[in-house]
N, C-alpha and C positions, 0 to 999 in steps of 0.2 A: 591532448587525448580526445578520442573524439569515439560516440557511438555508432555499435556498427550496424547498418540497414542497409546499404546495397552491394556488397559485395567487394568492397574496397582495397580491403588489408592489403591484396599484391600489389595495388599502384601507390599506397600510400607506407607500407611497411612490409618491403621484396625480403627484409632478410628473415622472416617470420614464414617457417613453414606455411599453408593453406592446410592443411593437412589438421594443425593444430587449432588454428578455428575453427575451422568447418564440425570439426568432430566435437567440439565443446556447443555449439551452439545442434547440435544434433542432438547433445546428449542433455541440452538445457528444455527442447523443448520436447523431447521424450517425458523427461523427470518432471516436467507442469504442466504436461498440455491437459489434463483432468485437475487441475489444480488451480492455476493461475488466474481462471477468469472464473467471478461469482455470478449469477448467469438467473434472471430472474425467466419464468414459464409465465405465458400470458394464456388466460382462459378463453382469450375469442370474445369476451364480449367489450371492446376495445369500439369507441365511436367509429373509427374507421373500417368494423368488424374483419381488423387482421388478426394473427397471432403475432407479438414482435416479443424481441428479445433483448432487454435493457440491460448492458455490461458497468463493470466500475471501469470509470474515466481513468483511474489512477489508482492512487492509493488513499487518499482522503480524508475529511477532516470536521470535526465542531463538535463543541461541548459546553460542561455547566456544571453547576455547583452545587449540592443540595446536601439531603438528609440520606443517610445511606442507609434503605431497606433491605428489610430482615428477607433472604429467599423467599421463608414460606408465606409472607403476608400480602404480597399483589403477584401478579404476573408481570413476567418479566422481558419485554418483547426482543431486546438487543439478545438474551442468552438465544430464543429463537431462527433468529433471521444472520448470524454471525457464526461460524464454525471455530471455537476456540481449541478446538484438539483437545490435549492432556493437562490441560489449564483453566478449560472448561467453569466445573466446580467452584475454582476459586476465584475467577474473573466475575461468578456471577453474583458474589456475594460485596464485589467493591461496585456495582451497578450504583446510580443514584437517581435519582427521581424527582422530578417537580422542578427542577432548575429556574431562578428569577430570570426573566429577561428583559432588557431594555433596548431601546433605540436611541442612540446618538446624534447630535444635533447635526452633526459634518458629517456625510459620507466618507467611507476610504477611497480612494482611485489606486487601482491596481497601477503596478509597474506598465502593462499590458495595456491597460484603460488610457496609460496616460500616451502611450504613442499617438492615440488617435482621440485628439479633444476636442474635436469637433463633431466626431459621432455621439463622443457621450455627450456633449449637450445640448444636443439634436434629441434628445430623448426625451418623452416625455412622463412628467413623475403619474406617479402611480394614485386614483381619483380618489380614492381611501388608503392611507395610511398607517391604516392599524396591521398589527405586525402577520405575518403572510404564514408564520410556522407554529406551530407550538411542538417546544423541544420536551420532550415527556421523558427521555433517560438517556446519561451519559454513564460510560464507562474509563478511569484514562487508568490504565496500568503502567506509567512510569514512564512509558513511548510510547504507544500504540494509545488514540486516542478513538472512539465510537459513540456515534449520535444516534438513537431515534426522535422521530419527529413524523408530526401529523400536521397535513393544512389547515388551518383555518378556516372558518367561513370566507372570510376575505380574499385566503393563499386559494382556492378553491377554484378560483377563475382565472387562475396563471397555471403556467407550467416555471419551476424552478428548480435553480440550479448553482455551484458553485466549482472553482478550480485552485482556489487558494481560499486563506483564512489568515488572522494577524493575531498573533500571541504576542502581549503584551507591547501593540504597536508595532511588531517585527513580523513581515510580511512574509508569508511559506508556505509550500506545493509542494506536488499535488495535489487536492483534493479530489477525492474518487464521490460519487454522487449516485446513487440505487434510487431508483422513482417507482414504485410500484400501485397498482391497484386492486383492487377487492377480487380475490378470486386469484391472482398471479400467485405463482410458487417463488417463494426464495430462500434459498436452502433445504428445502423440501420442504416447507413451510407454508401454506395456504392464508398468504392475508388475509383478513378479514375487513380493513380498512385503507383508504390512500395511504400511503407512507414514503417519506425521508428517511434513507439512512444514509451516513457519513462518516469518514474512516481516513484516519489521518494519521503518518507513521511523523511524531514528534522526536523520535528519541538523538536526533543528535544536538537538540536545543537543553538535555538533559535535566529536564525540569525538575527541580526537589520541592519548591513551593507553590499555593496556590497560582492560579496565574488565571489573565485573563482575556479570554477570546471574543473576536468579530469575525463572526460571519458573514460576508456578503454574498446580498444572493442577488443573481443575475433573475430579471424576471420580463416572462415572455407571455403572448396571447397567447390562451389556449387552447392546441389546435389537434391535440388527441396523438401529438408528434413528442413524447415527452423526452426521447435522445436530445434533440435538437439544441436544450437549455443546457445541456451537459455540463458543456465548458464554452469559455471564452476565448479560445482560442482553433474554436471547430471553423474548419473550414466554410466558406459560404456557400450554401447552398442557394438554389431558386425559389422564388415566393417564401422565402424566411419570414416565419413570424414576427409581427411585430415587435421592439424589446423597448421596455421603460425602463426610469432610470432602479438604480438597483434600489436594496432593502438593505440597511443593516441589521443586525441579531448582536447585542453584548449580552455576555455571558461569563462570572468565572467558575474555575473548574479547579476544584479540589485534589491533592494527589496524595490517592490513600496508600500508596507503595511504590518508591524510589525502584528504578533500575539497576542492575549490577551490571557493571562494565568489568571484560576482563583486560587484562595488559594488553596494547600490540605486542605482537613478536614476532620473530624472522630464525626461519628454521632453513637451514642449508645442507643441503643433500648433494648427491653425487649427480644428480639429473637434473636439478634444478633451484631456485633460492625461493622459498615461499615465506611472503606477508600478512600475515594476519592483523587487524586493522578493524577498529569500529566495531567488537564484539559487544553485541548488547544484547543483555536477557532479560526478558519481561514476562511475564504470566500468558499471554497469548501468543508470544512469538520470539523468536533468535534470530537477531540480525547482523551479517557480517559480512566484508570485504575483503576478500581470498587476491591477492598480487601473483600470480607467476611470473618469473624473473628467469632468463636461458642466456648464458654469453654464447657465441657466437661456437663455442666446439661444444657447447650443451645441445644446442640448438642441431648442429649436421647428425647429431650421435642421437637426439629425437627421432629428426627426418626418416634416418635409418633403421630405428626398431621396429616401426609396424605400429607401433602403439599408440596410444590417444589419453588423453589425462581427461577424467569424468570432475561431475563438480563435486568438491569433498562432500562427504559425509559426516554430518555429527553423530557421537555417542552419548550417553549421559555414564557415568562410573559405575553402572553394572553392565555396559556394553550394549542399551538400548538405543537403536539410531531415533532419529527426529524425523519426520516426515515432513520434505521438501515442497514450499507453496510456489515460492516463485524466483529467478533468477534473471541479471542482467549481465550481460559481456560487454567490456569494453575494450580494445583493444590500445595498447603502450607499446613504449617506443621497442621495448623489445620481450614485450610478453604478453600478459593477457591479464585481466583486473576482471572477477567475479563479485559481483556484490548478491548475496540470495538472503533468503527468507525461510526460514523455518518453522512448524512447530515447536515448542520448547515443552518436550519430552524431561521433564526436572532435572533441566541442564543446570548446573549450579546448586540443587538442591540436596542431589546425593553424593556430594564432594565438591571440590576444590577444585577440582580438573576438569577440562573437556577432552574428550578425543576425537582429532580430526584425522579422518582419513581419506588419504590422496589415491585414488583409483588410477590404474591405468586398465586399457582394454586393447585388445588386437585390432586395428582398422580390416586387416584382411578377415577374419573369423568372426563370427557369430561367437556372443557369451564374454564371460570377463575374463579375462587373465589374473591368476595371482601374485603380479606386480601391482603391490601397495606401498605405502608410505603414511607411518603412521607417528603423529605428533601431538602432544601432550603441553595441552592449550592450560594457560595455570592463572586464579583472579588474582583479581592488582588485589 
């Protein structure tokens, strides 16, 4: 199975209409392109005096362990700078604060790091060693895990950055990475200070107990270029700033509410076989992995109707859909594998069930068709 980026599927899977990609990945980036990218506003007073615009790398990652404060007794910058939908409220109240942090005696070397060991120890360490972050509040709702963090005196004359993070010694990506500065908008938010945030989707490691995190952070001269530290995996540019060797951050991180997984299940219809796979609902978000499955006369009897399968739809049990963040297509041997992201609209909260509904749409016309298909998602 392989992701799709250049226009592949006819030479690599001829029995798979075009007609069927094309139109899901039309209808993928319709339904996020306001969505899917967190998109920080720069005020112009940027050493370089641009305005730039600093994206999540990914989806991202780090956290920690504390005393969990009452809403109304500090402010709370992660409810701020984070858009939790209809979960909002209650995500803000599992925030925690003040997290311990320590530094480890061994660096991790990434999987990545280690192809090339002669770059990393070409690098040189860093002239002060005290730690580069202070982590000031972690949120983890069960999968979905989120960092605030401010530089240090020390972190102050780097730019930093991470692409992964190790839970309990066990190495995992993406990590998505937001660098902002005094004056940027994030979320419609007006900083007030430097800031780290980190955003890291855990939930297939299904964590019930404490557990504990390393962050590593990649750290760079500071050149007013703060993309640049993103990830470890960015292509090279020219005149790249200099990089020392990294920082570690240990952290554990508390979990103050386990995820509900619902069953897989496989619903078989007349048009086509649909998988459901990896349902997981958490306080900020529903995440799942949608299979389309066509034999070969499902497949010409597609070709032939005009229509187009959108990406389902969730309901919650009074018929309220969930507003769509973001969605990936992959394409199989003889169908198509969605994995998206939702809002969680109290999916799980107002029943037992979810409703998924399988759109189709006319390719020729303009508008939806009232060709659905509608199935009734039930928790383990």
């Amino acid at each position: 199975m392989k992701e799709y980026k250049d226009g592949n599927w006819k030479q690599d899977y001829p029995q798979m209409p075009d007609s069927f990609h094309q139109a899901l990945m039309q209808e993928i980036e319709k339904q996020t392109k306001k969505s899917k990218v967190t998109e920080i506003k720069r005020d112009g007073r940027r050493r370089n005096g641009k305005k730039r615009a600093a994206r999540w790398a990914a989806f991202a990652a780090a956290a920690v362990l504390c005393t969990v404060t009452a809403v109304a007794a500090a402010r709370l910058h992660l409810a701020e700078v984070f858009d939790w939908g209809p979960g909002a409220s209650k995500a803000e109240t599992m925030i925690q604060t003040e997290p311990e942090v320590t530094q480890p005696e061994t660096l991790h070397i990434s999987s990545a790091a280690a192809e090339n060991p002669e770059e990393v120890n070409a690098r040189q360490a860093i002239p002060d060693s005290a730690p580069l972050l202070d982590i000031q509040e972690t949120m983890f709702d069960g999968g979905m895990l989120y960092v605030y963090a401010v530089p240090t005196e020390n972190g102050k004359q780097y730019d930093l950055g991470t692409d992964r993070m190790y839970v309990n010694d066990q190495e995992v990506g993406p990590v998505g990475t937001v660098h902002g500065y005094p004056g940027d908008e994030l979320n419609g938010k007006a900083l007030d200070q430097e800031t780290y945030t980190f955003q890291a989707d855990l939930s297939a490691l299904e964590l019930t107990e404490a557990f504990e995190v390393t962050l590593p952070l990649s750290v760079y001269e500071k050149t007013g270029d703060a993309e640049k530290a993103l990830s470890e995996k960015e292509a090279a540019v020219s005149q790249r700033p200099e990089r020392y060797q990294n920082q570690d951050l240990n952290f554990t991180v508390s979990v103050p509410e386990t995820m509900d997984r619902f069953a897989d299940q496989t619903f078989v219809c007349e048009e086509f076989t649909l998988e459901v796979t990896q349902f997981c609902v958490m306080t900020t978000a529903v995440k799942a992995v949608f299979t389309y499955q066509m034999t070969e006369e499902q497949q010409a009897a597609y070709q032939a109707s005009g229509e187009s399968l959108g990406i389902p739809v969730l309901k919650n049990a009074r018929g309220e859909a969930c507003k769509m963040r973001q969605a990936q297509l992959l394409d199989t041997e003889n169908g198509v594998q969605i994995t998206a992201e939702y809002e969680n609209n109290e999916i799980g909260e107002t029943g037992d069930t979810c409703t998924i509904l399988s759109e189709a749409y006319n390719r020729f016309q303009e508008g939806r068709t009232a060709a659905e298909s509608v199935f009734e998602l039930k928790q383990q």
